[in-house]
N, C-alpha and C positions, 0 to 999 in steps of 0.2 A: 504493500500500500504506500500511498505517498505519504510522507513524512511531515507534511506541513502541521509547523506548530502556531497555530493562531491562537491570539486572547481571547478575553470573554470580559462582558460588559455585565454587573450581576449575576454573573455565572451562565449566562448565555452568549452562544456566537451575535457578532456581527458579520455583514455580507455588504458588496455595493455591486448597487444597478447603474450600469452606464447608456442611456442613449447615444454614444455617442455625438454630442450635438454639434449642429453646423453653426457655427459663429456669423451671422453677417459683418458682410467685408470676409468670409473665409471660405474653405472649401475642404470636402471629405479628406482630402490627402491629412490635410492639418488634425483633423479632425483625431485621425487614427493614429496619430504622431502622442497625440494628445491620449489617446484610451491606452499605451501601451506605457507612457510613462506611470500615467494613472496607477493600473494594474501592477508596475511594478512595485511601486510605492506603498499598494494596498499590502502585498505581501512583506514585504519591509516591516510595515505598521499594524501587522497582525490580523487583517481580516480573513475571514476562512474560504468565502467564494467571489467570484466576479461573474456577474451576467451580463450580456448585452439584449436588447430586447427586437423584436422582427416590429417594423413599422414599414409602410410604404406611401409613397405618393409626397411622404412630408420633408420639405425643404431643408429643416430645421435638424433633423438624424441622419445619421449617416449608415447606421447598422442593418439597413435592409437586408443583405446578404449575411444573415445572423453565421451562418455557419464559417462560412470564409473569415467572420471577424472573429470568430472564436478559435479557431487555429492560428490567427497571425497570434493572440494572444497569450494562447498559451505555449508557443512556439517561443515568445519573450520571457517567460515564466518560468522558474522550475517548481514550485510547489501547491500555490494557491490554486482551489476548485475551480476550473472555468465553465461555463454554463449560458444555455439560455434563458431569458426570463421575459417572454416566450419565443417559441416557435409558434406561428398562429394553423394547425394544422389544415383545419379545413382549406387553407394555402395551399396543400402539398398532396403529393400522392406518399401513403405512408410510408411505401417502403423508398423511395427517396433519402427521410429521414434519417430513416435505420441506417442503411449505405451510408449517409452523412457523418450519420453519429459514430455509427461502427467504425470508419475510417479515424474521426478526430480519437476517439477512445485507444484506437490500436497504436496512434502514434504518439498520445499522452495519456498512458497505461493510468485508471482509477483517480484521474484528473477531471473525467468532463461529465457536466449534470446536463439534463434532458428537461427544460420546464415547458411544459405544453399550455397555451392558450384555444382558445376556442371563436373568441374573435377574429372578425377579419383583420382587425389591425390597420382598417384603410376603410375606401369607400367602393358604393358598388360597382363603380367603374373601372374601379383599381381591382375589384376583389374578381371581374373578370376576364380583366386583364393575366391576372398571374394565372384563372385556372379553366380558359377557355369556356366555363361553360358557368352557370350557376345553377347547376342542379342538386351540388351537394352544397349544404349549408350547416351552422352552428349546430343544427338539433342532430347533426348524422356523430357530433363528436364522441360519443361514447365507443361507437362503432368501428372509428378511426383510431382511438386510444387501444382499443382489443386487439384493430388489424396489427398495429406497431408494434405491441407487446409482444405478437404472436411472429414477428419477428427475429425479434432477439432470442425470443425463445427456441427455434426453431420449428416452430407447430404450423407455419403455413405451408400454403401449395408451393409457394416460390420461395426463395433461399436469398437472403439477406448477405452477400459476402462484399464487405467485412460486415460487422452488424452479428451475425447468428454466433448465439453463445456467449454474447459480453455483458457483464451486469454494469448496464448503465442507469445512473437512477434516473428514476422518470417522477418528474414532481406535474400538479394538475395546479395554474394558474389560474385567479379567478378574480371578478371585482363584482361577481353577486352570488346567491346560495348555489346556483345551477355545480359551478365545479366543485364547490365544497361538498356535497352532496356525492358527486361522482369519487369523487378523493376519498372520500370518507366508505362508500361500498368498494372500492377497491382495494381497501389497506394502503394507500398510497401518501406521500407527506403533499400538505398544500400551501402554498404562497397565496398569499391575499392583496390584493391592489388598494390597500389603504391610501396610499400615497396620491390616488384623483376619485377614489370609492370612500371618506371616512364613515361614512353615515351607517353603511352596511357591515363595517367593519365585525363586530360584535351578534348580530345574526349568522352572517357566514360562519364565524369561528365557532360560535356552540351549535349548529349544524353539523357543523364538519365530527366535532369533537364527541356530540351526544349519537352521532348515526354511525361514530366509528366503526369496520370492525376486520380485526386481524387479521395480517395476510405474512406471506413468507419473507415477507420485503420489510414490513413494518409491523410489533407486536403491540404499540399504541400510536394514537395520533400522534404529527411532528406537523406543527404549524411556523411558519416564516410571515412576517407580516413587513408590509412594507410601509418606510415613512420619507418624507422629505427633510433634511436637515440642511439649515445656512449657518455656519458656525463661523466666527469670526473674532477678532480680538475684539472687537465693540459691537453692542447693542445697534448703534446708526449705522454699521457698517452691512452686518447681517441683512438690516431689513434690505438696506440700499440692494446687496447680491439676492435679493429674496424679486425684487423686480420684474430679473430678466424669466424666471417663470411665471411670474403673475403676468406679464406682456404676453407670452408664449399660450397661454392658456386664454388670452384673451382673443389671438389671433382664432385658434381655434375654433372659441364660440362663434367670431363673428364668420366662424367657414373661410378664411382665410389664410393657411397657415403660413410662417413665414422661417427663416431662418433664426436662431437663438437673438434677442436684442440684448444691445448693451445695456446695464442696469441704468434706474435716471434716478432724479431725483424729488419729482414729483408724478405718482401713479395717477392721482386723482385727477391729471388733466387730461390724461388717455381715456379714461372709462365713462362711463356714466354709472349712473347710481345703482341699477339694475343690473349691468353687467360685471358690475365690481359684487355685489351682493354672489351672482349666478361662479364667479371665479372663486371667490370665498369659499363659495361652497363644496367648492372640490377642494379647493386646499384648507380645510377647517383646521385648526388647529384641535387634539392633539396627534395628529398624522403629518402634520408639518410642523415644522420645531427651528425656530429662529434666534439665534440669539448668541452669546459668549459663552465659553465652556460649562460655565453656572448652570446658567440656564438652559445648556442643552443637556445638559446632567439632570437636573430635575425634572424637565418635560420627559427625557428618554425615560427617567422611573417611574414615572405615572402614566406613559401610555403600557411600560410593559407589568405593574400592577394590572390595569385596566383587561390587557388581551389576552397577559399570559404569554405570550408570545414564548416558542423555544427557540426563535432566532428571529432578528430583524435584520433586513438590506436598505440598503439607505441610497437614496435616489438625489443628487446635488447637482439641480440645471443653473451650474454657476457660470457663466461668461469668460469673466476672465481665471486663463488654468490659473494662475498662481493661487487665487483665491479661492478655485475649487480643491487644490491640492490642498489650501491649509485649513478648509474645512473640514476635510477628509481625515487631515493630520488633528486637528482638536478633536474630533470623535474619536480616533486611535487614544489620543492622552487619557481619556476615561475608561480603557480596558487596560487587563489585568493579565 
């Protein structure tokens, strides 16, 4: 097994999710320049996984081609978990993935996680673009989860090589009860999308938790929750990098996405009152967490009182790297 010794926060792992983000004024090259220092830094500073997440269509990430950025990654890497956080499967034919993953797994032996989504991750235009057809959709994912599994397993008609026979773990992503539900009848661990879901946070997880039940892979539930963290040497600084997501998320609503914006210094003259409320609401606070090491200390202890949580990944749309890395780097300062 790999030998990676990561801390713990509470006596729990932390984890970071990277979108990748595109800077305006930058482009993907830079982008990936940026996710490999990241990552290395992550394992430097103790975290136990790195995911990059499958998004398409959007200006602003660069990780579409999840798989390919999960081998440059781990490829930089020698110990930390690489992974995705997701692959959005209904995207793919499953045994693709298998083949994907089997490959990445054979060339970074008990290195690489498997997180599945169920979303498209895009829109319907995009979402037929990638799979020619829309006849299979989010409700076929349980179906697609079986065909994958019965991959690695070797139990289908067709042969998964590389893929057949490698335990890679397969975690089930979610931002409402539908995968907690499917995660929880398949003995499988689940990640939760608190980080733009907070509201569900809490039903998903005692779903998941009370529908448990055992399987060979897992003998109790293992929950991962996701949160946003801006951590900074000042209180003004945080909120100021806290911005270029609240912009980001505003593009969004108004259906127009755009590249990562630089942070400013007054939000309230982009938004209006309705759409500042509607952003809020995806990033409520305690699933986003702004602040000086204090204060991301306390907020981190009371959301994981609150979830429970047996790991949290931490999701930082900071603009500028230095100040992503040293966000990065104060959440590192509070493990152990």
């Amino acid at each position: 097994m790999s030998s990676h010794s990561y801390k713990r926060f509470n006596g729990i792992p932390l984890s970071i999710l990277d979108l990748a983000p595109i800077n305006e004024g930058s482009d993907p090259a830079q982008s990936f320049k940026h996710t490999v220092d990241l990552a290395q830094a992550g394992e430097r500073w103790g975290y136990k996984r790195y995911w990059v997440a499958e998004h398409h269509n959007m200006p602003g990430i660069a990780s579409s081609a999840t798989s390919v950025v999960i081998g440059h990654i781990a490829s930089a890497t020698q110990t930390i978990r690489v992974g995705s956080g997701g692959i959005m499967l209904p995207n793919h034919a499953p045994i693709v993935i298998a083949e994907q993953f089997g490959t990445l797994e054979s060339m970074h032996p008990h290195r690489i996680d498997l997180g599945l989504g169920r979303a498209p991750g895009s829109d319907q235009a995009t979402a037929y673009a990638l799979r020619r057809t829309l006849h299979s959709s989010p409700d076929d994912f349980p179906e697609q989860v079986e065909e994958l599994q019965a991959y690695f397993e070797g139990n289908a008609r067709v042969h998964a090589y590389p893929g057949e026979g490698l335990s890679i773990p397969i975690w089930l992503l979610g931002s409402s009860g539908f995968s907690a539900q499917l995660a929880a009848a398949k003995g499988l661990p689940f990640s939760f999308a608190s980080h733009f879901s907070p509201d569900y946070t809490l039903p998903a997880l005692h779903l998941y938790r009370s529908q448990f039940q055992p399987s060979a892979i897992l003998d109790k539930p293992y929950a991962m929750v996701a949160v946003n963290i801006f951590a900074a040497d000042t209180e003004e600084r945080a909120k100021w990098l806290a911005t270029s997501q609240q912009q980001q998320f505003l593009s969004l609503r108004r259906g127009q996405p755009t590249a990562l914006k630089p942070p400013i210094d007054n939000i309230d003259e982009v938004w209006s009152v309705t759409e500042k409320h509607a952003v809020e609401q995806s990033l409520l606070s305690p699933a986003t967490i702004i602040g000086t090491k204090e204060t991301v200390k306390a907020k981190l202890n009371a959301f994981l009182e609150q979830t429970e949580a047996d790991e949290i990944i931490v999701n930082s749309q900071i603009f500028h790297h230095n100040d992503r890395l040293r966000s990065f780097e104060i959440v590192s300062e509070l493990m152990e």
